[in-house]
C-alpha positions, 0 to 999 in steps of 0.5 A: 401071185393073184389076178383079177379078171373082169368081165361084163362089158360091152355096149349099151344105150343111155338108160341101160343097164349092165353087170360087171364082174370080177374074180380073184384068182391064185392067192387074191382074195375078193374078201379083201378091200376091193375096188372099181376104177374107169378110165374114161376117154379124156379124163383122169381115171376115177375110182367109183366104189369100194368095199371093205373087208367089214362090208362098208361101201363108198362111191363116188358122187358120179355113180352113187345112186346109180352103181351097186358094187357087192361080193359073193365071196363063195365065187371070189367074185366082186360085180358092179351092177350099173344102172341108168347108164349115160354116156360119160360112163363110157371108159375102161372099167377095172376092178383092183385091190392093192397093187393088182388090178385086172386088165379091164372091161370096156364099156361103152354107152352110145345110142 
């Protein structure tokens, strides 16, 4: 069975920006539907963008404008670049395709 790891957290001040990434191991393939989620402190989790095996991308109203999510299927690699980053997008971000998902990367945003 595959697994996803993500990596790229840590902490950063409102107007920052940071990198996520994750990669496919074993027999998953980031070429197929993938997907990034958060869990944020208080709140239900939220998934904040995907992208389709043909390369069509969604995002949610909370992050669109701001997150790119891409893949370089090369490195079996999907990334989240984040860009003005505010304290709501503090949470627990994990990357999925299907019924497997990684075990998360925090990200915190606080001056």
């Amino acid at each position: 069975q595959g697994q996803l790891v993500e990596s790229g957290g840590g902490f950063v001040q409102p107007g920052g920006t940071m990198r996520l990434s994750c990669t496919g191991f074993g027999s998953i393939f980031t070429v197929q539907y993938m997907e990034w989620c958060r869990q944020s402190p208080g709140k239900q989790r939220e998934c904040i963008a995907d992208i389709a095996p043909d390369g069509t991308i969604n995002y949610s109203g909370s992050v669109k404008g701001r997150f790119t999510i891409s893949r370089d299927n090369a490195k079996n690699t999907i990334y989240l670049q984040m860009n003005d980053l505010k304290v709501d997008d503090t949470g627990v971000y994990y990357c999925g395709s299907g019924a497997i998902w990684g075990q998360g990367t925090q990200v915190t945003v606080s001056s």
